[in-house]
N, C-alpha and C positions, 0 to 999 in steps of 0.2 A: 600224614599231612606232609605236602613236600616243603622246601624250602627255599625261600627267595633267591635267582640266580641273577647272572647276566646284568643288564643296564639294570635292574629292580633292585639286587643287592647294593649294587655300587651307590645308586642314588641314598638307600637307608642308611647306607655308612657314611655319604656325605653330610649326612643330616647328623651323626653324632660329635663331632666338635661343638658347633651350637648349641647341643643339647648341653653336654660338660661345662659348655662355660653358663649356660642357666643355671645349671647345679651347683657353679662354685659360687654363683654372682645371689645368688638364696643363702648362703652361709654369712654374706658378707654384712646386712643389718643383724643376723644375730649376736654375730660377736661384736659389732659396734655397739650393738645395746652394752652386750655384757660386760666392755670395756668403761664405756659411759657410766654403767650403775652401778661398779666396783669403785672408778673413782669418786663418784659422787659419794659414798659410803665411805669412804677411807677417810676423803676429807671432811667430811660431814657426818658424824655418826649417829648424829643425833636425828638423820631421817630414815636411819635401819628400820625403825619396825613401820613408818609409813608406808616405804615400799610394796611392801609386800599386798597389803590391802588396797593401793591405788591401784594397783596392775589386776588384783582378781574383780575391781568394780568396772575397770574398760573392756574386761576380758568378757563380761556379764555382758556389758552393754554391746560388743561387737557381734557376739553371739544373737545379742536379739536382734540387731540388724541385720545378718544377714539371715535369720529366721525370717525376716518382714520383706526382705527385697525379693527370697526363694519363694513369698507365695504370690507376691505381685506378677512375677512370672519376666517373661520379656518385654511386654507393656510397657508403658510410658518412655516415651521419647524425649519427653520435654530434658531440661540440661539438667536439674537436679537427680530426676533418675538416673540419669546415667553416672552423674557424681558417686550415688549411694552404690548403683553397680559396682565401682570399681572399688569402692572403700569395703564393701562385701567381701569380691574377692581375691582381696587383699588381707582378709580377716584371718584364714588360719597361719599364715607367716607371721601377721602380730603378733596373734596367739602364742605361738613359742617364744620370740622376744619377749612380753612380757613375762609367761614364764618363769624365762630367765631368769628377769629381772626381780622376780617375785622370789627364787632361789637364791640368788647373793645376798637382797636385803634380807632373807631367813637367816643366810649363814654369818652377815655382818653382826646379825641383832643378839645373834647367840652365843657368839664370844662379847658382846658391851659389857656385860655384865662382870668378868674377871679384868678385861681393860681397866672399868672404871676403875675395880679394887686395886690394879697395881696403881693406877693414877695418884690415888689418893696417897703412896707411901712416896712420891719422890719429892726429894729434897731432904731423904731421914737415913739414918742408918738401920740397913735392914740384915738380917740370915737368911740364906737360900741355897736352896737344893738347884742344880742347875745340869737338866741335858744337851750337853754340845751337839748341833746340826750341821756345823759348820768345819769349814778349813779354818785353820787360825792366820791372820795376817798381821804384819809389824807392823802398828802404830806410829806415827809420829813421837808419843811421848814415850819410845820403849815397850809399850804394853803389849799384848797381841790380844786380838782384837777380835772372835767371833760370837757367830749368832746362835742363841739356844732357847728351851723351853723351860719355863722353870718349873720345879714339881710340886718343890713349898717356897712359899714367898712370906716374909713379915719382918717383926719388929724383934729382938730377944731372942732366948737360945732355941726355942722352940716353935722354929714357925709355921704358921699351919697352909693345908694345900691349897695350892694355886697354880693355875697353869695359864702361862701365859706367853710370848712371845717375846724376848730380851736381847739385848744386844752387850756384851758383858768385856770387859779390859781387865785380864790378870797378868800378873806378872811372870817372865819371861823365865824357865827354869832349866834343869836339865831333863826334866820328864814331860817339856812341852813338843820334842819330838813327837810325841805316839799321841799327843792334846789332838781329837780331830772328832766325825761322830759319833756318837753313843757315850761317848766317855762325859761320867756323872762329877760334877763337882758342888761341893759345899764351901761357903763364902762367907766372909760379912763384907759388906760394900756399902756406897756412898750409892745413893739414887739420883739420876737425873731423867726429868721429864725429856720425852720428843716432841720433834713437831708431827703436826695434823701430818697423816696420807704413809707414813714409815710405820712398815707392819712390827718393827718393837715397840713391845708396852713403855718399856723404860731402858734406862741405859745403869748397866752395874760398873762400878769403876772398885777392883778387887780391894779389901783394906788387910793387910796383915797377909798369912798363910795362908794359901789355897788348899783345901784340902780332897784329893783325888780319889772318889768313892766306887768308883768302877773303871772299867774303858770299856765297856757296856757287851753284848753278847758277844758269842762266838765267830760271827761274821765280822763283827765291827771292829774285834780286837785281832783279825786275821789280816784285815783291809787294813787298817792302823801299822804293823807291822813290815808288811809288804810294803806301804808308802814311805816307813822309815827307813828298809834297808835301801832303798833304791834313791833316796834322796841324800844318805850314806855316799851310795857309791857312785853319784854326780858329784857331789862337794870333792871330789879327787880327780875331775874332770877339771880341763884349764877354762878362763872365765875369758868373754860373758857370756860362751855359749852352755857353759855349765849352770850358768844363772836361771835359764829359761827353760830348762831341759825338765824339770820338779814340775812345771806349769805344764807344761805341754803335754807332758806324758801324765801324771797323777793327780793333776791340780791346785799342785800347791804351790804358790807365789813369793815366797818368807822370803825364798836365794835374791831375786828381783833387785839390781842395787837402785837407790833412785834415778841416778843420771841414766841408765839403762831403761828405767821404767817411763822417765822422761822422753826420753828418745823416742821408744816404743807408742806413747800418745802423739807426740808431733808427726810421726811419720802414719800416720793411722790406722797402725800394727797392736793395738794394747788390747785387742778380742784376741791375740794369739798368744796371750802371756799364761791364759788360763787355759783350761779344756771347753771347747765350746761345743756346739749343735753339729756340725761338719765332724767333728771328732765321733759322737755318737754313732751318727748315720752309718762314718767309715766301719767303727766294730761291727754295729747291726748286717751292713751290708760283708764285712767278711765271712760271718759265721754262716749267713743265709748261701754265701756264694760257694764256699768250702762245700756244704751237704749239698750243694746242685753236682758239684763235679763229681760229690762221689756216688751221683746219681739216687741221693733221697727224695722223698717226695715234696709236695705243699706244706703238711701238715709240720716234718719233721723241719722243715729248713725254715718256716716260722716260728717254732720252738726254739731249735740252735739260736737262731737270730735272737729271740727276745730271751734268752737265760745268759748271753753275751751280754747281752744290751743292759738287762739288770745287774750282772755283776760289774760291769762297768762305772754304771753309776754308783754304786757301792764305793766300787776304789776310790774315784775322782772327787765324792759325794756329789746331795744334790743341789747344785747352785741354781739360780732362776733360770740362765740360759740350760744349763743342762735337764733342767725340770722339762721343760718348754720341750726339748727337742725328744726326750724319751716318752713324752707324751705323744709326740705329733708319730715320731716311728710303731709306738704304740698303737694308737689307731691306724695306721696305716698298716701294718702288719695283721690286724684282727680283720681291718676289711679284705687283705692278702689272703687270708684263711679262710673267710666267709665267699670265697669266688665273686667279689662286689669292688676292686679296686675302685679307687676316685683320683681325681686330681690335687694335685698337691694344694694350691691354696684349698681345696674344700677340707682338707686333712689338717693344713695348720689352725684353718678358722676354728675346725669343731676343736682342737688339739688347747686353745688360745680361751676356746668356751668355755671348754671341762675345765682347765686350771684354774680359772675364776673362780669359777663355782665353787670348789673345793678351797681357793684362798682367794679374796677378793682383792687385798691388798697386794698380789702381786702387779695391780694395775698400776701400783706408782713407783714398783720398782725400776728404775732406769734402763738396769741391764737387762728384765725381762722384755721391756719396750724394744729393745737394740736386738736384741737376739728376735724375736717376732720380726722388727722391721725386715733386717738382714735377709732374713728368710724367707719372707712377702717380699720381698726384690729381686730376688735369685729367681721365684718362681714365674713371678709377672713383667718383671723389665728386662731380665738377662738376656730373654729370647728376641723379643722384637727389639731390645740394643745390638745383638748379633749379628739380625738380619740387615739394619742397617748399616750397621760397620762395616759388613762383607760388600759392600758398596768400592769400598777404598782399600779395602786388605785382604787379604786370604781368611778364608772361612773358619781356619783354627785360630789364627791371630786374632780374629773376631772373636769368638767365642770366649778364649781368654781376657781380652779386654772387655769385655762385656760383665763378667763374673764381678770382678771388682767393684766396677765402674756402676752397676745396677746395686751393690750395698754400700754403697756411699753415698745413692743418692735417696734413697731410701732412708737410713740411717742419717745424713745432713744435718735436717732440721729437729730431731731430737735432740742430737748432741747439741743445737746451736740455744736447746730448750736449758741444759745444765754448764754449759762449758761456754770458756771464754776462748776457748783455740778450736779453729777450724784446720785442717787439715790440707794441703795445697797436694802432695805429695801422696797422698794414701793409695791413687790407682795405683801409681808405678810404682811403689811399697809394695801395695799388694800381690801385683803379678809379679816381684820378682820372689816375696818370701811364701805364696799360699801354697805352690806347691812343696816346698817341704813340710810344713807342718803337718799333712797327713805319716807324710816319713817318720816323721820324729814321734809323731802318737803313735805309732803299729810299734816299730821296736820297743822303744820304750813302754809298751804292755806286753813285747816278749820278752824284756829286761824282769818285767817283774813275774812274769809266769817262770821263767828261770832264774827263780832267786835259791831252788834248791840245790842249783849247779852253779857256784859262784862265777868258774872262770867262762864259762855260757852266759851268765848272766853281764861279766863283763863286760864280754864281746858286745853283746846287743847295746849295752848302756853307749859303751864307746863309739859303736855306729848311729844310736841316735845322736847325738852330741853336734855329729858332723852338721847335719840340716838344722839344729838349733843356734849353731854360730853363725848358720848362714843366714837364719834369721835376724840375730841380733846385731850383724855386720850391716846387710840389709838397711834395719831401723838407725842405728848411728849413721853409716853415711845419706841416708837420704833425708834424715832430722837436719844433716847440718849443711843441707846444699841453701841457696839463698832463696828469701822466699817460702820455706817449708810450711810455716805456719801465717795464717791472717787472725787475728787478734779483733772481738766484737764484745761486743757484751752481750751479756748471757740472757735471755728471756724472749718473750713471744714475738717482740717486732724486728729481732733478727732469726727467729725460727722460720718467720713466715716469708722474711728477707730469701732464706737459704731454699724452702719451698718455691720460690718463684724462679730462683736461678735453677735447682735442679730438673721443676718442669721443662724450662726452656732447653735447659741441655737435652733432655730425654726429646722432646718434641723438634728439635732441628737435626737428632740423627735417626729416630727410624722414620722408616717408611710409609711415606702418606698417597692417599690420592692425589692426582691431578689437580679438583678442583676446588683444593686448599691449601695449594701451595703460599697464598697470601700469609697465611697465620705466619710463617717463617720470618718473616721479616722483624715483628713485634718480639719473639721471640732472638733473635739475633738480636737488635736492638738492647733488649733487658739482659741479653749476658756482656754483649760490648758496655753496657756499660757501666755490670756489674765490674767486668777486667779493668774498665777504665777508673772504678774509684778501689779499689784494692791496688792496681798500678801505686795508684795517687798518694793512699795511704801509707805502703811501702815507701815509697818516694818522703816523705813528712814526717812517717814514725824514724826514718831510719837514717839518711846520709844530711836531709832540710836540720833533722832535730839534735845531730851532730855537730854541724853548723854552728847551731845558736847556741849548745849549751856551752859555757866558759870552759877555757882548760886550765885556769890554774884555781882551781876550788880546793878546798883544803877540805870542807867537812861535808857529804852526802848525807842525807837522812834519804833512805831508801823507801818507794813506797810496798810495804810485804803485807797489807791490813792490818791487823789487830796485831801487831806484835814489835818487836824493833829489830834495825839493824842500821847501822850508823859506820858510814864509812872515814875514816881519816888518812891524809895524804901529806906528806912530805918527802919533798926532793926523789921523786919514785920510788920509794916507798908505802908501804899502805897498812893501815891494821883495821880490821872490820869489827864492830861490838856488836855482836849480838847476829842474830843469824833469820831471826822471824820465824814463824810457823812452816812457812811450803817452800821448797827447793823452786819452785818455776818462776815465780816475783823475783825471787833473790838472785838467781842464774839472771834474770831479762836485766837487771839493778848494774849486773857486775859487768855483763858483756856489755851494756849500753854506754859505762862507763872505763869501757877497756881493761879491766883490770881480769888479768888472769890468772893470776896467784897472789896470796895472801903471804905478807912478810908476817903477821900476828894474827891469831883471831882470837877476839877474846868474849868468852861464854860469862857474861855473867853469873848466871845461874840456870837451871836447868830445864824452870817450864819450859814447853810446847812454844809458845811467843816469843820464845827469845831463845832457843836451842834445836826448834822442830825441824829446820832444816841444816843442822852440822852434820848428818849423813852426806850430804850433798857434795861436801869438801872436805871429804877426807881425801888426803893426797897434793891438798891443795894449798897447804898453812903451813909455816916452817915453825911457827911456835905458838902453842894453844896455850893461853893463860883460861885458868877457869874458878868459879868459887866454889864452894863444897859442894860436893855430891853425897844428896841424902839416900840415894837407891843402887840396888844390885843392878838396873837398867843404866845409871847414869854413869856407874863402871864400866858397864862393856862398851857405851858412847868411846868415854875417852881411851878405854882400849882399842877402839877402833881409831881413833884417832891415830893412837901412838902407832897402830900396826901399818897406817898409810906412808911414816916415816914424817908426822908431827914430834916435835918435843910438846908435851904435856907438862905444864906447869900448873903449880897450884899455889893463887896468888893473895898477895897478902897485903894489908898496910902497911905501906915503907918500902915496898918494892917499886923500886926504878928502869927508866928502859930509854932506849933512843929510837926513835922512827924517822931513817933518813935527817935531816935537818932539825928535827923538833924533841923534845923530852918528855916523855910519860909518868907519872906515879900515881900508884896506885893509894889511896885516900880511904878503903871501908873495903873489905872485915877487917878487925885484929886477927890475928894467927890465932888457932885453934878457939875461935868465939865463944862463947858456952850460954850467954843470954839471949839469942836468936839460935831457933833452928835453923837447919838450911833449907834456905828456899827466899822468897822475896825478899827479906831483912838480912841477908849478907850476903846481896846481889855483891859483884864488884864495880865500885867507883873507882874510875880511873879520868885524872885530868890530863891535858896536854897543852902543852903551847912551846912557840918558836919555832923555828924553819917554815915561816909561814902560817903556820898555822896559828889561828885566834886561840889567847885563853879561853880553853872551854873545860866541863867539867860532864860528865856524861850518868844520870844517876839510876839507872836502870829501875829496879820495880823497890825501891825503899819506898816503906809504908812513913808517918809521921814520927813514929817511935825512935825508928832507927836513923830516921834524919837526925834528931836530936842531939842522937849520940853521935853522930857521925858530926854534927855542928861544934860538939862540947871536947871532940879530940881530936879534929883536923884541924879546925878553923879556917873552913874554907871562902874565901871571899873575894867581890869583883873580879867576875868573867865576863866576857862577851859572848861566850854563845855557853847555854845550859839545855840538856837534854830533859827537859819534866820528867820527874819520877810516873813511872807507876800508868803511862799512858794520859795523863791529867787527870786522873781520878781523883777523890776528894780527900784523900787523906795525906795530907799535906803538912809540913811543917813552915808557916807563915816567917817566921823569922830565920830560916834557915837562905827562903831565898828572900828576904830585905838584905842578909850578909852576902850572898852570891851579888844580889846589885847586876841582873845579865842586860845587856843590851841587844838581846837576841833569845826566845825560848822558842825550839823546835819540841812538839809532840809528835811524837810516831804513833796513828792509830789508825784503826781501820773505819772505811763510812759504815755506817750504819751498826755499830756492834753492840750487841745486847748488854752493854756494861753501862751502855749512858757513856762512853770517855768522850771526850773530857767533861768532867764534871763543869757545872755553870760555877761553883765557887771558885774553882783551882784558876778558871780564868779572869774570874774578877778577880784574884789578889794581884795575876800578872798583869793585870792592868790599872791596879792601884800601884804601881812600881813605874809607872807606863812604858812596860817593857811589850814591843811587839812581839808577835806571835806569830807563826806559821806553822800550820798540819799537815801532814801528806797527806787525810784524807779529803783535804779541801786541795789540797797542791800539786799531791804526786808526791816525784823526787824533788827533792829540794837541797839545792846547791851554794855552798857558802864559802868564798875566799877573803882576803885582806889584800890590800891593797892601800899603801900609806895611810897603817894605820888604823881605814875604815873598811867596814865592813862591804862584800860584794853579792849580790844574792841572785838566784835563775831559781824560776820552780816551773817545772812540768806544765805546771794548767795556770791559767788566769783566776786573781780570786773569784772563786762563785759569787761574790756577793757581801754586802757589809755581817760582820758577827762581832762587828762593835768594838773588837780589840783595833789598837794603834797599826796603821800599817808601818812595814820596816821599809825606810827609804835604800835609796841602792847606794848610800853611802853613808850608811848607820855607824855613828863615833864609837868606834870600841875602847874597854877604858885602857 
């Protein structure tokens, strides 16, 4: 039989792009189901086993329809035949969507059953057997932080099996180097329940000794080692490219300081902190390219490629975007081997299918979402963004801008789904630091393939290094140009805000026909005037809102959510109590209020809410006053402190201070306390007044007990401004503040936080005192000066609304 030549070929070739994009645009409801019915199950599990039965009864019923429509034949013309024609056939496409669909809810229903069982233990102390899947990351409160499988779960010394998925916080040691996966630990921990849709059952928070029962087989414990010499010998690299150099190459993030890790989100660098899907592709693609040159076949250079590609993830382990993307090379390699190549969205789609199925709750993992977008943007927007751009630029400048440019907009309205920072800066972030990143992952996997030759191995480490400072130089100066970030709230009516602006951008640069050039206008319109209210905002968040707030305030109560930090000021000087949970509040808090260095900071104590972000400034404090630390974690804190060139103090009642114009003493703990452990009950009290500043008294997280005591040996009484203990929670000592007598109570708490703060009694007693009240999470920041006298007051927001407490007039009598 001969073979189509001439104008006959060329036409059956013109006909296959179309054909490709039918092929990819068929995958495209499968994996929307499969995304649909994984989430619906995560959050909802209680309709796993419906699933599965609803799908085989439409599947029954499509089946007979188009059994009934094939014997009708081509007959009936009328409109409903034709309806049933098309819903016919359109019947074996369903068919696999439901399927699917009937697969996840199998696979969802089939794990409820050990869910429910860890369900029922949280809130208890349990023993568990625990296998690490995970890289381990530093927590906010010291701990490190990864994800595992438990083997036995319960209650006592003996607990029986259970396998379930956990998310576990042990403490920080000298053998949490090689902690990474396989490696088996045995525990007693405190339980706490998750929310709906987070594929852990439970969260283990470590109590006492960890005890390290393997580092799991011979690959695991090969991978483990290799990660830790090479993370060895960056730590001797200078910072902060030494910081990013663990992520990029092996995947570990611990080096990451925060104001670095900070930088790296604002500038829209923080997928290059870890190993991603680009990183994968580049091994796979090396190994396959190596066995072309040295002239191997299909077979062999699909093998190379995927025994690279597996040991790779091995090293890195496997995170969700890395899951994502060794699946997707995965199948695209097998279809490489079977002489059947497809198109890349047809390969992510099936790639995005198969992970479902095998975990379903990967649908509400964030970064799997991000890593999927990323790469559905690269493959569908990058191109016709290219072609447009080459309109105005050269063809490679396009292409490069294009790359970015197409996973930002792609990726947009997810992040606008979880995050309160949008991104301003992340193209030109990203075309200037993407291409190093390939750099810095190749050496640094030949850093660690030559770890038998140390000074080889050096070499390579030291030349990665070079493109990872240039990363992280990169993300610092383009975090702090002006403008870097826009600031929204986080959920669906600014997701769908960022989906309309990315359309329009996508849609006013590639190339349209003639006769639609209209749509351009509406689209210009919605980004003008997208620029024109981010303009606006900048314009009112930033120099309008500088304007108004006062400059001679003496006390800030910062707004950080659920935690405190409370600024005080005399004669330019400053001392900050308390630090909050997250570095990014606390930085916006500090910068907004000019303040670039700390003359004091002082820790009262050590939770998370009130120390989570003293990483953030180290370097930054000339004298840490702090209360006991009960933890091997809350030493290395103030080691870290002392090593930024803080004086570390450990403070006491009876200790005295100057700030600028005003006087401090410290009022609670005694020195070496022995009736409170450490931790809330000998927070430090510290008051202050003069140089401006109101008598005030600041009582961080004292429970009722220790007010007492703290009432029966300071005797503390009449201030003007009082910090509420404890967020206004209800354990309160009622006569401590009749003696306080405050003509001002600030709460620092966060909206909406699962504690209930402030309690409804703590604020009826302060308004049987009828002392006003003000929240930051009704206010914001809230600013408080003196002024002959009286007090002066600015808060962030306007009250919400009446909550029934006294309002504070702007010139509140202080005593």
């Amino acid at each position: 039989m001969s073979t189509p030549s001439g104008p006959v070929r060329r036409a059956e070739e013109a006909e296959d792009p179309p054909r490709q994009r039918l092929r990819d645009v068929r995958m495209v409801p499968v994996a929307i189901t499969a995304w649909s019915v994984a989430l619906l199950v995560s959050f909802v599990p209680g309709v796993a086993g419906a699933v599965p039965v609803v799908s085989v009864v439409v599947v029954v019923g499509l089946v007979l329809l188009r059994i009934a429509v094939t014997r009708r034949g081509p007959r009936d013309p009328d409109p409903p035949g034709r309806v049933l024609r098309v819903l016919a056939g359109a019947a074996p496409l369903a068919v696999v969507c439901l399927a699917v669909a009937a697969a996840i809810g199998a696979t969802a229903g089939l794990s409820a059953g050990a869910r429910d069982e860890a369900a029922a233990l949280q809130g208890h102390a349990v023993t568990a057997e625990v296998s690490v899947r995970s890289l381990p990351s530093v927590g906010a409160d010291g701990r490190l932080w990864a994800d595992a499988d438990t083997l036995r779960l319960g209650p006592g010394k003996e607990p029986r099996r259970l396998r379930v998925p956990v998310r576990i916080g042990v403490p920080a040691d000298a053998r949490s180097t090689t902690l990474g996966p396989g490696t088996v630990l045995r525990l007693t921990a405190q339980t706490k329940g998750t929310d709906p849709g987070e594929r852990a059952a439970l969260v283990l928070f470590a109590q006492g000794e960890v005890e390290h029962l393997s580092r799991g087989g011979p690959i695991e414990v090969l991978a483990g080692d290799v990660r830790a010499a090479f993370i060895a010998r960056s730590q001797r690299l200078p910072e902060p490219g030494s910081e990013l150099l663990p992520g990029l190459a092996v995947g570990d993030v611990r080096a990451v300081s925060p104001d670095l890790d900070t930088a790296m989100k604002a500038s829209g660098l923080s997928h290059l902190t870890a190993v991603s899907g680009s990183n994968l592709a580049l091994v796979a693609g090396a190994g396959f390219g190596v066995v072309a040159l040295l002239g191997g076949g299909r077979r062999i250079r699909v093998l190379v490629a995927a025994t690279a590609l597996a040991g790779f993830v091995v090293l890195v382990t496997p995170q969700p975007s890395v899951v994502r993307a060794a699946a997707m090379a995965g199948v695209a390699m097998l279809a490489l081997l079977l002489g059947r190549p497809r198109a890349g969205l047809s390969v992510l789609l099936l790639a995005v299918t198969v992970l479902l199925l095998a975990d379903p709750r990967l649908a509400a993992a964030p970064g799997f979402a991000l890593s999927a977008a990323a790469t559905a943007g690269l493959i569908v927007l990058a191109p016709p963004l290219a072609r447009g751009l080459a309109r105005w630029v050269p063809q490679p400048v396009a292409l490069a801008i294009a790359v970015p440019l197409s996973a930002q907009l792609a990726c947009g309205p997810i992040i606008a789904l979880f995050a309160a920072q949008q991104s301003v800066v992340a193209v030109l972030a990203n075309l200037l630091a993407e291409p190093a990143s390939p750099i810095a992952t190749v050496l640094g996997l030949f850093a660690c393939l030559a770890m038998p030759i140390p000074p080889l191995a050096d070499l390579f480490a030291a030349a990665a290094w070079l493109p990872s400072a240039w990363i992280a130089q990169t993300a610092t100066t383009t975090a702090a140009l002006p403008l870097a970030t826009i600031e929204a709230p986080a959920g669906i009516g600014t997701a769908l805000v960022v989906t309309a602006v990315s359309a329009a951008v996508f849609w006013l640069i590639v190339p349209h026909p003639p006769l639609r050039p209209w749509l351009r206008v509406p689209a210009g319109g919605l980004i003008a005037v997208a620029v024109g209210a981010a303009g606006g905002w900048a314009v009112l968040a930033g120099p309008v809102t500088l304007l108004q707030r006062p400059s001679d305030w003496s006390i800030a109560a910062c707004d950080v959510g659920q935690g405190d930090a409370v600024l005080v000021r005399s004669a330019g000087r400053t001392m900050l109590i308390d630090t909050g949970p997250d570095p990014d509040p606390l930085r916006r808090c500090l910068d907004g209020l000019g303040i670039a260095r700390l003359d004091v900071l002082l820790l009262t104590h050590f939770d998370k809410d009130h120390a989570g972000a003293a990483d953030a400034l180290i370097g930054g404090a000339d004298v840490v006053l702090h209360g006991p630390p009960g933890t091997a974690s809350h030493e290395r804190l103030l080691g870290r402190l002392r090593a930024g060139g803080s004086r570390v103090v450990d403070a006491a009642a009876g200790m005295t201070g100057r700030l600028g114009g005003a006087d401090w003493r410290v009022l609670w703990p005694r020195r070496d306390e022995r009736v409170f452990p450490p931790g809330n009950d000998v927070g430090v009290i510290v008051e202050v007044e003069g140089g401006g500043v109101p008598r005030s008294v600041f009582l961080a997280d004292l429970s009722a007990a220790s007010q007492g005591m703290l009432r029966r040996i300071a005797h503390p009484h009449a201030y003007a401004v009082v910090k509420v203990a404890h967020h206004g929670s209800a354990d309160q000592d009622p006569q401590l503040y009749a003696d306080l007598r405050p003509a001002l109570a600030l709460i620092s708490v966060g909206a909406g936080n699962d504690y209930g703060h402030p309690r409804q009694k703590t604020l009826d007693l302060l308004r049987s005192l009828r002392t006003p009240i003000l929240r930051t999470d009704r206010r914001g920041t809230i600013l408080v000066g003196q002024h002959d006298g009286s007090l002066r007051i600015w808060t962030e927001r306007p009250d919400p609304g009446p909550d029934r407490s006294p309002r504070p007039s702007a010139s509140a009598r202080a005593p």
